[in-house]
C-alpha positions as CSV (number, residue, x, y, z in Angstrom):
1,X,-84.7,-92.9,177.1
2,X,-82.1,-95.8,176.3
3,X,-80.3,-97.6,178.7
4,X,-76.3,-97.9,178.0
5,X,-73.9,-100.2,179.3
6,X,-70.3,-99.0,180.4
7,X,-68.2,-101.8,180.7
8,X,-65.6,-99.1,182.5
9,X,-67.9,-98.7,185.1
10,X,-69.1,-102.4,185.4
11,X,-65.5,-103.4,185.8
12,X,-64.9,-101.3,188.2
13,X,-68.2,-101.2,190.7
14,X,-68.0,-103.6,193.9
15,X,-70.0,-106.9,193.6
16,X,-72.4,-106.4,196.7
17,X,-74.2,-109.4,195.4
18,X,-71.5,-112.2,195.9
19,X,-69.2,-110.6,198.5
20,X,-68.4,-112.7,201.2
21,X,-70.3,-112.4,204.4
22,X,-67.2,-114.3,206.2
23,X,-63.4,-113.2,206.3
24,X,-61.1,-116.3,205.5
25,X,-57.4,-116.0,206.9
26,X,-54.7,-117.7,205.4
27,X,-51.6,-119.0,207.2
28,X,-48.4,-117.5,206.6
29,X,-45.3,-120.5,205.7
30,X,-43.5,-120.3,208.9
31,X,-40.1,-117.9,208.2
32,X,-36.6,-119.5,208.7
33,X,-34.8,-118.8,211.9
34,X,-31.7,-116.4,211.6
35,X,-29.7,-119.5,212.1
36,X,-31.1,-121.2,209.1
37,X,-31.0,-118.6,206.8
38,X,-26.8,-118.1,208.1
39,X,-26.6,-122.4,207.2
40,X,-27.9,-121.8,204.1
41,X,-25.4,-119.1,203.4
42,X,-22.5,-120.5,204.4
43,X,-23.2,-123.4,202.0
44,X,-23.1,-121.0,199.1
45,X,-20.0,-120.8,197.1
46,X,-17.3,-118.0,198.4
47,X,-16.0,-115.6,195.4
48,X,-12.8,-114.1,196.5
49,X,-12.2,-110.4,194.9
50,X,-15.1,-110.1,193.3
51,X,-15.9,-107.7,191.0
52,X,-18.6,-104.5,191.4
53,X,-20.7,-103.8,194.5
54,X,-23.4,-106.0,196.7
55,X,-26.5,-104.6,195.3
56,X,-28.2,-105.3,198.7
57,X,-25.7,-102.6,200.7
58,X,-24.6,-100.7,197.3
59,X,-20.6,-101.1,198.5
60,X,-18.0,-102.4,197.1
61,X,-16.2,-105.5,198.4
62,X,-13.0,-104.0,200.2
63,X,-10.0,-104.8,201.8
64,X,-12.2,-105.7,205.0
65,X,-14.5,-108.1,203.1
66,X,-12.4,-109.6,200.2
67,X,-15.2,-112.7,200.1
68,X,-18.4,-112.7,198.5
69,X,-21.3,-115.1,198.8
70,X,-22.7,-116.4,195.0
71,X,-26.4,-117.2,195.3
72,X,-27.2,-120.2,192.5
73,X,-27.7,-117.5,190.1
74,X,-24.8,-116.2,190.3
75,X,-24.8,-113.1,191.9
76,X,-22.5,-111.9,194.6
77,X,-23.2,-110.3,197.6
78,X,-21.6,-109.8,200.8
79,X,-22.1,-112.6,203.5
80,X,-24.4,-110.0,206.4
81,X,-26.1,-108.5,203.3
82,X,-27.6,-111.8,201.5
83,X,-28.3,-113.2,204.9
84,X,-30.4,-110.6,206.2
85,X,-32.3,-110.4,202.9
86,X,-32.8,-114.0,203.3
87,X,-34.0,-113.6,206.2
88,X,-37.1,-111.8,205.0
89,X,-37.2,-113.2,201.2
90,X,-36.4,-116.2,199.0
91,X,-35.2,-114.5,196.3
92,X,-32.3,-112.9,194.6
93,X,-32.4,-109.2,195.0
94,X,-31.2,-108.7,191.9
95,X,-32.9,-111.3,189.0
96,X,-35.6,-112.8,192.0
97,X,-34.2,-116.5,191.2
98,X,-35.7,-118.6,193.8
99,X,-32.4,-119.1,196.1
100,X,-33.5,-121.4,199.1
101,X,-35.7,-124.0,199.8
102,X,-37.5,-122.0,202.5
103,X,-41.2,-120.6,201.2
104,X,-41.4,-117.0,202.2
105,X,-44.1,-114.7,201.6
106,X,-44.4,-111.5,202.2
């Protein structure tokens, strides 16, 4: 009988051998406050009239929000919308172009 090796199978069986026997815990970077994230936002250039929808909410910019917010890639959003994504990731929503200087991880 001849022994075969199946790199499938090796590549995919757990390594009982060098496992860990102790659980390591990495610290999360510390999430800007809801008033940060609004600072931040505020300092980003307003686009009056701007053209298509915030792909955050999926609306267009109306009569009742003629401004939009333009993240330093360039894309639009309204003000509530890019805050509250902010407020939970430092990216653009739409091309994930770091936006603040705030280290968020998920």
């Amino acid at each position: 009988m001849v022994d075969s090796f199946d790199l499938d199978l090796s590549l995919t069986m757990e390594d009982y051998h060098n496992a860990p026997t102790t659980t390591t815990t990495t610290k999360r970077p510390k999430s800007p406050s809801p008033e940060e994230v609004q600072v931040h936002v505020f300092a980003m250039p307003s686009v009056v009239d701007p053209l298509g929808v915030c792909t955050v909410c999926m609306e267009g910019f109306h009569s009742s929000c003629r401004n939009g917010k333009q993240a330093p890639c360039g894309h639009v959003y309204h003000f509530d919308c890019i805050t509250k994504w902010l407020s939970l990731h430092n990216s653009c929503p739409l091309c994930r172009c770091k936006v603040s200087g705030h280290e968020i991880s998920l």
